[in-house]
C-alpha positions as CSV (number, residue, x, y, z in Angstrom):
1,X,13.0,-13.8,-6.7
2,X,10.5,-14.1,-10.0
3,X,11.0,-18.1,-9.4
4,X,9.2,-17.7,-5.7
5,X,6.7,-15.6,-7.2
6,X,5.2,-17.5,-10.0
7,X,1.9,-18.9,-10.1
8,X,2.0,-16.7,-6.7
9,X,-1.9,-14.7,-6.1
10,X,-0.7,-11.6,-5.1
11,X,-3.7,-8.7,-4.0
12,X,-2.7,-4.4,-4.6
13,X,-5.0,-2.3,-3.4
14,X,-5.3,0.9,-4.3
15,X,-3.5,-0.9,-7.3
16,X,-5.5,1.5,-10.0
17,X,-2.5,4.5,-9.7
18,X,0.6,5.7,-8.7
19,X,2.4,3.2,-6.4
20,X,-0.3,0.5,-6.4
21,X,-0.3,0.2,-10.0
22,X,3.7,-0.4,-10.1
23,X,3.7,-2.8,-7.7
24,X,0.8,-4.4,-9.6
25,X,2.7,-4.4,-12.7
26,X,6.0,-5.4,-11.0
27,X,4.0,-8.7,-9.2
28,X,2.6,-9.4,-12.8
29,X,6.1,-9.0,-14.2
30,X,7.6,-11.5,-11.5
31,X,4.8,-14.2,-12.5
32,X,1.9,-13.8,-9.7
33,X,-1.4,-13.6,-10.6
34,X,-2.8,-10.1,-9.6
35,X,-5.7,-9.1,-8.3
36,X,-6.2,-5.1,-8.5
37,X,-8.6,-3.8,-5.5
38,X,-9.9,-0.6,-5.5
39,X,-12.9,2.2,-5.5
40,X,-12.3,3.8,-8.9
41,X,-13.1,0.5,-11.3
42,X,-12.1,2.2,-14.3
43,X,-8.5,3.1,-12.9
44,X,-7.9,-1.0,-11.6
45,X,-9.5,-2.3,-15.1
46,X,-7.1,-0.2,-16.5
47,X,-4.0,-1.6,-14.5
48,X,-5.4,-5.0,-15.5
49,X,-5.4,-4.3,-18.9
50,X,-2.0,-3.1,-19.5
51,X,-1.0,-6.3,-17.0
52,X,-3.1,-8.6,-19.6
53,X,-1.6,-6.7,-22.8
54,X,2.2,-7.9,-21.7
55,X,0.7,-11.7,-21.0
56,X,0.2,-11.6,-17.2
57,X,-2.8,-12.4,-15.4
58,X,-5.2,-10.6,-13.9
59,X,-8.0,-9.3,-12.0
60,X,-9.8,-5.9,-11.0
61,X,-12.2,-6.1,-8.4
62,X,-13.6,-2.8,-7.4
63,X,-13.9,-2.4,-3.5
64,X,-13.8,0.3,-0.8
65,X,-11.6,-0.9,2.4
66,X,-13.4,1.2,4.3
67,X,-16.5,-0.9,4.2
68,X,-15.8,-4.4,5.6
69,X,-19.0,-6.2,4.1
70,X,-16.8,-4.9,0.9
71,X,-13.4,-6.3,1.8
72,X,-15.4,-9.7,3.1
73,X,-16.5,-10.0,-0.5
74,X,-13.3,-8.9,-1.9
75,X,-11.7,-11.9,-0.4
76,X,-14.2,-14.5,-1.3
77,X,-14.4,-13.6,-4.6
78,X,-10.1,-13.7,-4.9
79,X,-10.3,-17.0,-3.0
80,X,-13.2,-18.4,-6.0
81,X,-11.3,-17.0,-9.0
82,X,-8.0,-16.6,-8.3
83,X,-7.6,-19.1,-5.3
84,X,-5.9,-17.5,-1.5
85,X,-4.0,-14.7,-1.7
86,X,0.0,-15.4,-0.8
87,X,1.2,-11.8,-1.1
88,X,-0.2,-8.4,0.0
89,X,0.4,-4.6,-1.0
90,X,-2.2,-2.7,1.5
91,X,-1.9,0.1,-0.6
92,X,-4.9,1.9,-0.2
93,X,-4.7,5.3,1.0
94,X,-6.5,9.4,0.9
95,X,-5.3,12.4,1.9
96,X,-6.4,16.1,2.5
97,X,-4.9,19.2,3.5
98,X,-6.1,21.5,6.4
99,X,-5.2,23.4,9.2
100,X,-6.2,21.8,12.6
101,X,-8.6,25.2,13.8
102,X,-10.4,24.3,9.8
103,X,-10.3,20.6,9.9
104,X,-13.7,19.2,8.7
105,X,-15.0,16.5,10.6
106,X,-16.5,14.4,8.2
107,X,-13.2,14.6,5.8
108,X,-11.6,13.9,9.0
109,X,-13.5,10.6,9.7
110,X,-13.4,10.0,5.9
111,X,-9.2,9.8,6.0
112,X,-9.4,7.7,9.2
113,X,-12.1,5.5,8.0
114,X,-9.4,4.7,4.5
115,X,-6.5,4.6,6.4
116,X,-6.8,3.0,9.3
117,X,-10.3,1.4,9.3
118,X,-9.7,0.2,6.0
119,X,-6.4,-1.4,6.6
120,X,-7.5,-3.4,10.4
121,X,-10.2,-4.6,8.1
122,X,-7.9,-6.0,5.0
123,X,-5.6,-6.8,7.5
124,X,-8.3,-9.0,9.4
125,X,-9.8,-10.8,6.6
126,X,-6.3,-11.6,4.7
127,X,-4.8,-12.9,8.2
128,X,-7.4,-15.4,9.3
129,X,-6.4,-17.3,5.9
130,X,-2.8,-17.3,5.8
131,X,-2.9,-18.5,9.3
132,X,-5.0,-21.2,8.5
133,X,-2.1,-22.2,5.7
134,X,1.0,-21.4,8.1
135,X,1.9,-18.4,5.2
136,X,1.6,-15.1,3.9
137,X,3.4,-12.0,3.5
138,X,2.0,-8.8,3.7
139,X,3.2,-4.7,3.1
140,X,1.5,-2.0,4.0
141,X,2.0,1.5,2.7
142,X,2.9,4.0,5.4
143,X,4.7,7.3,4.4
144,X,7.1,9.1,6.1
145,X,4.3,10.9,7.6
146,X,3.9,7.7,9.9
147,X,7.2,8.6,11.5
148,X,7.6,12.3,11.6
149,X,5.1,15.2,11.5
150,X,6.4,16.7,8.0
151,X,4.1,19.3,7.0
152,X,1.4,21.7,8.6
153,X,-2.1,21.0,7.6
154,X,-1.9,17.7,7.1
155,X,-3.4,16.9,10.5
156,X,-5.9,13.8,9.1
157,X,-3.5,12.3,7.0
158,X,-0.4,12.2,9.2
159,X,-2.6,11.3,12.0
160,X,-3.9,8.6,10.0
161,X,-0.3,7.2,9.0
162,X,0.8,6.9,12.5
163,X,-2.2,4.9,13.6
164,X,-1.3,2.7,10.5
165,X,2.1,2.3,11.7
166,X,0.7,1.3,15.2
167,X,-1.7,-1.4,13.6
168,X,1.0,-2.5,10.8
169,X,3.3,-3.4,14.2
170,X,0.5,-4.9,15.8
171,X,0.2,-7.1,13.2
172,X,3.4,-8.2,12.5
173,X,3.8,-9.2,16.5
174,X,0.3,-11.1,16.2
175,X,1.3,-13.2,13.0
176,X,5.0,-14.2,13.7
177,X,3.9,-17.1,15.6
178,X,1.6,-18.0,12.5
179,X,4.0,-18.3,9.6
180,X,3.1,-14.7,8.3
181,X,5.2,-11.5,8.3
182,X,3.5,-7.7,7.9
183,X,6.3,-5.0,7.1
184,X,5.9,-1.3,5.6
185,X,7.3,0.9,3.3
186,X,7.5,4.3,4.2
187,X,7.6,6.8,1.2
188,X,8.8,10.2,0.7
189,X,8.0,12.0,-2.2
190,X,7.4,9.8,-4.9
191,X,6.4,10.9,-8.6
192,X,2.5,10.5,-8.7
193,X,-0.8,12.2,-9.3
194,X,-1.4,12.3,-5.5
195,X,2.2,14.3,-4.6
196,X,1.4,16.1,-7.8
197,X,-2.7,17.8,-6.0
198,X,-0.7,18.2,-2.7
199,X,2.8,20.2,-4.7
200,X,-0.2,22.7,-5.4
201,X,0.1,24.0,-2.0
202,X,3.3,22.4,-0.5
203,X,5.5,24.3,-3.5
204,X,5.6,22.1,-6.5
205,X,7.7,18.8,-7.6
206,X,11.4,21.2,-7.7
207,X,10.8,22.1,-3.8
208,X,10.0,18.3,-2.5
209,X,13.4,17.5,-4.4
210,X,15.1,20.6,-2.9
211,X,13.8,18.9,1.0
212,X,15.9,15.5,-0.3
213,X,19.5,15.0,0.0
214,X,19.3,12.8,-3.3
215,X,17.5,15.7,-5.0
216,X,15.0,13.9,-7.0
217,X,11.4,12.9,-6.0
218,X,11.3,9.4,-6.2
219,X,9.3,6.7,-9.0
220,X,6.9,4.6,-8.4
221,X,8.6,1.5,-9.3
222,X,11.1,1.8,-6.8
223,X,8.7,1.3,-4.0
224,X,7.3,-1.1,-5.7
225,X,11.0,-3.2,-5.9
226,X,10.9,-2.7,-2.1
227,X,7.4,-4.1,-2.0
228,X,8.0,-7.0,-3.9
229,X,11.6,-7.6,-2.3
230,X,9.9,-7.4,1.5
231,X,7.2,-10.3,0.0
232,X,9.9,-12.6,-0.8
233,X,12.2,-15.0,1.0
234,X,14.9,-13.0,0.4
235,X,13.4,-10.8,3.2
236,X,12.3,-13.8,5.4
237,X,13.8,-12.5,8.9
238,X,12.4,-9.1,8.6
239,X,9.2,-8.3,10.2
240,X,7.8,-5.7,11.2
241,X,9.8,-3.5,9.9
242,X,8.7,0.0,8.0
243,X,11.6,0.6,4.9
244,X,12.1,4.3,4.0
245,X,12.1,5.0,0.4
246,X,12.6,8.6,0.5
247,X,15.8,9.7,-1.0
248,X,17.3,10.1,2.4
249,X,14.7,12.7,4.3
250,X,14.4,10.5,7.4
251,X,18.2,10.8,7.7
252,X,17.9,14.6,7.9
């Protein structure tokens, strides 16, 4: 699998922290050249750093999905420096907690704007170019909150995660006939600054481990072996397809 991916341009976003920052590092490690896309430019120069320090290649590009004048430019400026993108992790993502009857509209729009708007938008700009070259694979990070509604007050973010489901299917159906496959992974738990705000109020690390029938939240990396597998040609008849990498909840 490194052999496919070297000299690969592969784009994380949301590739400052947590899940996109493995999968950054675990593209890097396989040979691609990486471009790290995200709002907090200090977290994706960071990524690029420690990418650069173990003799990869990269680039941080600081961008908002949400904003498609930003993800036009984000493209243009991978396809002048780093050339058109093969391989995608749509990783980009927000949450927030609250209650349905105390759901702030704004925060609301904000998590919908990230999480669905955002990804159409990537999704739009990265597709017109891989058809054009008959190629492309793309992942897009879903959660297990795209399949089943997990937790109460989480009414933005699990809404969001099924719309992304919808439009990561959608996708998938409207670039088979183009050369390009879209698939998800689905997380549970996973071991990362995000889980770690929303434990505050959900119980803590030991209590998403207790939910699990492996008993352990999961790590970062090992979405991002999923990622990188479901980019390769070892994964070239699946599309479409969201993988659960949750320790087993969505067999409960």
């Amino acid at each position: 699998m490194n052999e496919f991916y070297r000299d690969k341009v592969a784009l994380v976003t949301g590739g400052g922290t947590g899940i996109g920052r493995a999968a950054a590092e675990a593209f890097a490690s396989a040979g691609a050249r990486v471009v790290v896309a995200g709002r907090s430019e200090a977290a994706c120069a960071d990524t690029t750093t420690a990418i650069r320090a173990k003799g990869g290649t990269a680039l941080s590009i600081s961008c908002d999905v949400a904003d498609e004048n930003q993800v036009m430019r984000l493209c243009e400026r991978i396809t002048t420096e780093m050339g058109d993108v093969d391989v995608a992790f749509l990783n980009a993502g927000v949450g927030s907690g609250s209650a349905i009857v105390n759901q702030d509209v704004d925060t609301f729009r904000m998590v919908m704007a990230v999480n669905c708007t955002g990804l159409m938008l990537c999704l739009k700009h990265l597709l017109r170019k891989m058809y054009a070259r008959k190629a492309g694979a793309i992942v897009t990070n879903l959660s297990v909150h795209a399949h089943r509604t997990i937790l109460e007050g989480t009414v933005a973010y699990t809404a969001s995660k099924h719309a992304a489901w919808a439009i990561t299917k959608l996708a998938a159906i409207e670039s088979a006939v183009h050369g390009v496959r879209v698939n998800a992974v689905s997380p549970g738990p996973i071991h990362t600054d995000m889980l770690a705000r929303s434990s505050n109020e959900s119980g803590g690390m030991n209590t998403w481990a207790e939910r699990l029938p492996i008993k352990r939240v999961g790590l970062p990396h090992e979405v991002a072996d999923a990622v990188l597998w479901l980019c390769s040609p070892s994964a070239s008849f699946i599309n479409g397809a969201a993988i659960p990498i949750d320790g087993g909840y969505m067999a409960l």
